[in-house]
C-alpha positions in Angstrom: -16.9 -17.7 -2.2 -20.1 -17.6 0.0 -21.3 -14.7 2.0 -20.5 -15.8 5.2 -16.2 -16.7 4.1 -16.4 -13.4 2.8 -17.9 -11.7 5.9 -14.6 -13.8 8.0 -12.0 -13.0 6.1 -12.4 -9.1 6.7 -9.8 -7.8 8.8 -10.4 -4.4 11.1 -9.0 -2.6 8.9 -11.7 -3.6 5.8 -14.1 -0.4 5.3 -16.6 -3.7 5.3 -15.6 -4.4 8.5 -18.4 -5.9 11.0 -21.4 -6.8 8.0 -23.2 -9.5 8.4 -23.8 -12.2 6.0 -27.3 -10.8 4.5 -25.3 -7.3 4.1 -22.7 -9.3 2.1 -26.1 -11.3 0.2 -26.9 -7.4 -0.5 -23.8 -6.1 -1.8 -23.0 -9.5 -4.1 -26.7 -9.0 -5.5 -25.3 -5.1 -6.2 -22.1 -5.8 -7.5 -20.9 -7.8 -11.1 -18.7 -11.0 -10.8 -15.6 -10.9 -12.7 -12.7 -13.6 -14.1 -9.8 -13.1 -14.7 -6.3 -14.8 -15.5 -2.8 -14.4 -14.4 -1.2 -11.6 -15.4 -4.3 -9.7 -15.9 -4.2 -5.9 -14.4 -7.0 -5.2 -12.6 -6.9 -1.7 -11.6 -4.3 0.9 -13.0 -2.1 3.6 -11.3 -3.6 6.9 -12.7 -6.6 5.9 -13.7 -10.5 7.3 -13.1 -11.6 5.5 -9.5 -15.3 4.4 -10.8 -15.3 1.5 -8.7 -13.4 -1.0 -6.7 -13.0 -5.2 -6.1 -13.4 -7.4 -3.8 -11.3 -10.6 -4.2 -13.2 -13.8 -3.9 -10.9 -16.0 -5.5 -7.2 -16.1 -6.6 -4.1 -13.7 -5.7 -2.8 -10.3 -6.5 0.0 -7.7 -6.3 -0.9 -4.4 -5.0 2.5 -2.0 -6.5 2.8 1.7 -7.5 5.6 2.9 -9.9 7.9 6.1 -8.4 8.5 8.4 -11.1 11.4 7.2 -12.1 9.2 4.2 -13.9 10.4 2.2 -11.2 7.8 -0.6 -9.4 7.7 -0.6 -5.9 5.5 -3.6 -4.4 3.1 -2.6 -1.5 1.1 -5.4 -0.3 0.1 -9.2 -2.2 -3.7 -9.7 -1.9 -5.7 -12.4 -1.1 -9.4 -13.7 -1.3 -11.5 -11.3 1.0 -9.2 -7.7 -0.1 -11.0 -4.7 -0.9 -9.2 -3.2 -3.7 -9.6 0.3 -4.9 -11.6 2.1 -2.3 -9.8 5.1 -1.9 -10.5 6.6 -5.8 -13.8 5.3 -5.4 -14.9 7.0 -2.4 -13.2 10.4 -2.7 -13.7 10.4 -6.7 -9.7 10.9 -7.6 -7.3 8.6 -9.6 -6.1 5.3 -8.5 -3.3 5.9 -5.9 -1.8 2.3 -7.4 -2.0 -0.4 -9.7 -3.6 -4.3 -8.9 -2.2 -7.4 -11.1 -3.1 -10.6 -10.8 -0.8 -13.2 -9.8 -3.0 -16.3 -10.3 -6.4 -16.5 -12.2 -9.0 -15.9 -10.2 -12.2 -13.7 -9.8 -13.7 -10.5 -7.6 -17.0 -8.4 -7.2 -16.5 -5.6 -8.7 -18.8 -3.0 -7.2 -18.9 0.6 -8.6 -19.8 3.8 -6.9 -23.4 4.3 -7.2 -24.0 0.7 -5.8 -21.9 1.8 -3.0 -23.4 4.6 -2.6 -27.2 3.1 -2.6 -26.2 0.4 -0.3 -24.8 3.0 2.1 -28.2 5.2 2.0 -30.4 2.0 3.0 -27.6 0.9 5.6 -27.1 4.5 7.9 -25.1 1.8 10.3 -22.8 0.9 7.4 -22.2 4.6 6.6 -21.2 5.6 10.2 -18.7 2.3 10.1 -17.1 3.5 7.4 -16.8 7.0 8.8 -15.4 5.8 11.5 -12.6 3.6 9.9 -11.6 6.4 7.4 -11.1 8.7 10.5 -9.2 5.8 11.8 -6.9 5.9 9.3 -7.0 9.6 9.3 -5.5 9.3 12.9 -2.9 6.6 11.8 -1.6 8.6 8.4 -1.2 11.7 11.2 1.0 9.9 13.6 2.9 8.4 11.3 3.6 12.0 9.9 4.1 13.1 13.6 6.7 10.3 14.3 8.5 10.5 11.1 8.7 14.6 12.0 9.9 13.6 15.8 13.6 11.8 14.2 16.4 13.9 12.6 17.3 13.8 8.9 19.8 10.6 9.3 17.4 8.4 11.1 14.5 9.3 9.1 16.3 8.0 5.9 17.2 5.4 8.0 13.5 4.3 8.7 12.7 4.7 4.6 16.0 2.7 3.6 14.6 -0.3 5.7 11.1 -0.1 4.4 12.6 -0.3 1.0 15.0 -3.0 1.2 14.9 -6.1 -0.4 17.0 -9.3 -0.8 18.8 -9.5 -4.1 20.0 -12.6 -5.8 23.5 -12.9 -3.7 21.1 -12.4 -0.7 22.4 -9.0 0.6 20.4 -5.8 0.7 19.5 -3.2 -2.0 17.4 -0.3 -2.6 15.9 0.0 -6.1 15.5 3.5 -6.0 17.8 6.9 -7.3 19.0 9.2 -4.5 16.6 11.7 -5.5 13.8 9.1 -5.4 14.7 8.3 -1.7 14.6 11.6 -1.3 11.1 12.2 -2.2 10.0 9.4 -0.2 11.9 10.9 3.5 11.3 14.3 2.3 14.7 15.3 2.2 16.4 17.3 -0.3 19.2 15.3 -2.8 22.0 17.1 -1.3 21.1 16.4 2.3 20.6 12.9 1.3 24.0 12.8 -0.5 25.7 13.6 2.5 23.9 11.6 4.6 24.8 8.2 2.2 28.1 9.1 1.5 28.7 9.5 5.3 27.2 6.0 6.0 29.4 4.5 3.1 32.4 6.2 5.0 31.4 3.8 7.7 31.1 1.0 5.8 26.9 0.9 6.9 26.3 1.1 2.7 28.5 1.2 -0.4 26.7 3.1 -3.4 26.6 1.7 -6.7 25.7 3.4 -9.5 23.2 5.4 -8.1 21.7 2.7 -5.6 22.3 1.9 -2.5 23.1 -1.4 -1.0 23.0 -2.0 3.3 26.0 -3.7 4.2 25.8 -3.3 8.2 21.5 -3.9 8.4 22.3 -4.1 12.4 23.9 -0.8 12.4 21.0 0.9 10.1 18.7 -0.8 12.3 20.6 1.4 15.3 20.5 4.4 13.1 17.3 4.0 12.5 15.9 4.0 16.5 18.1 6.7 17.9 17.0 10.0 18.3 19.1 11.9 15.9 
């Protein structure tokens, strides 16, 4: 992929947001070029954050496993994702895992590189400030609004980020109750009542364990009232 396709396909939210095509010449001349084939995993949940990616070509699925060993897909990447910048730039463990989904091939660039290219670019560095404060602000108000709605819409919210269509097309949550509770926050109790009150309504039935929406209009109510 050339310097300038790359330099398009960033999107605001891209820490590489706004370089130009001789910034991208520079940071292709600082970074290795890998392959790699389907299947292939290309960064790995837990591990050391020594670097990150940069698709040029092919697909990938960006997932994280809950504790339960369970995978829960976040976003599918394309040519132009950065992949892995979060470990790299504050030094921790990957926050999730990247798999190929078609062969393919990314610039892998690793910390030091970053960081050199960021010394002789002070303009780059006060970018990237700028976008991690920006999602700094974002991470806050979604804390803020998930903290504004009660307990039952709340869950409500998680339950439809969760969902997914299952092979006879209605709507099922791959998670344990204690899991979903985790993710709103809630304790399993409170989360007990709260599902076994909804299935009482016929809004979910419970099957072993999982839930599965059966009224998505009325969860989708739940979900914007105000508790």
């Amino acid at each position: 992929m050339d310097h300038a396709k790359l330099a398009e396909l960033q999107g605001p939210d891209s820490i590489f947001s706004g370089l130009t095509i001789e910034d991208w010449a520079e940071i292709a001349r600082r970074a290795v070029q890998v392959n790699f084939v389907k299947g292939k995993e290309l960064l790995v949940q837990g591990d050391p954050g020594d670097m990150m990616l940069i698709l040029t070509e092919g697909t990938a699925r960006v997932s994280m496993l809950t504790s339960g060993g369970r995978e829960i897909v976040l976003a599918y990447a394309e040519p132009g994702a950065v992949l892995g910048e979060i470990a790299l730039l504050d030094g921790g463990e990957r926050t999730a895992s990247v798999t190929a989904t078609s062969a393919g091939s990314a610039l892998q660039l690793g910390r030091n590189a970053l960081k050199d290219f960021a010394a002789s670019h002070p303009e780059f560095a006060w970018s990237l400030m700028q976008q991690l404060a920006r999602r700094l602000r974002t991470a806050d108000q979604t804390i803020e609004s998930d903290r504004a709605y009660a307990s039952g819409p709340r869950l409500a919210r998680y339950l439809k980020r969760l969902i997914r269509k299952d092979v006879d097309a209605s709507q099922r949550v791959e998670l344990s109750q204690t899991e979903l509770g985790n993710f709103a926050g809630m304790s399993r109790e409170h989360i007990n009542r709260q599902l076994k009150s909804w299935e009482e309504s016929g809004v979910i039935s419970l099957e072993q364990g999982r839930v599965r929406v059966l009224d998505a209009e009325m969860l989708e109510d739940i979900s914007e009232s105000e508790g």
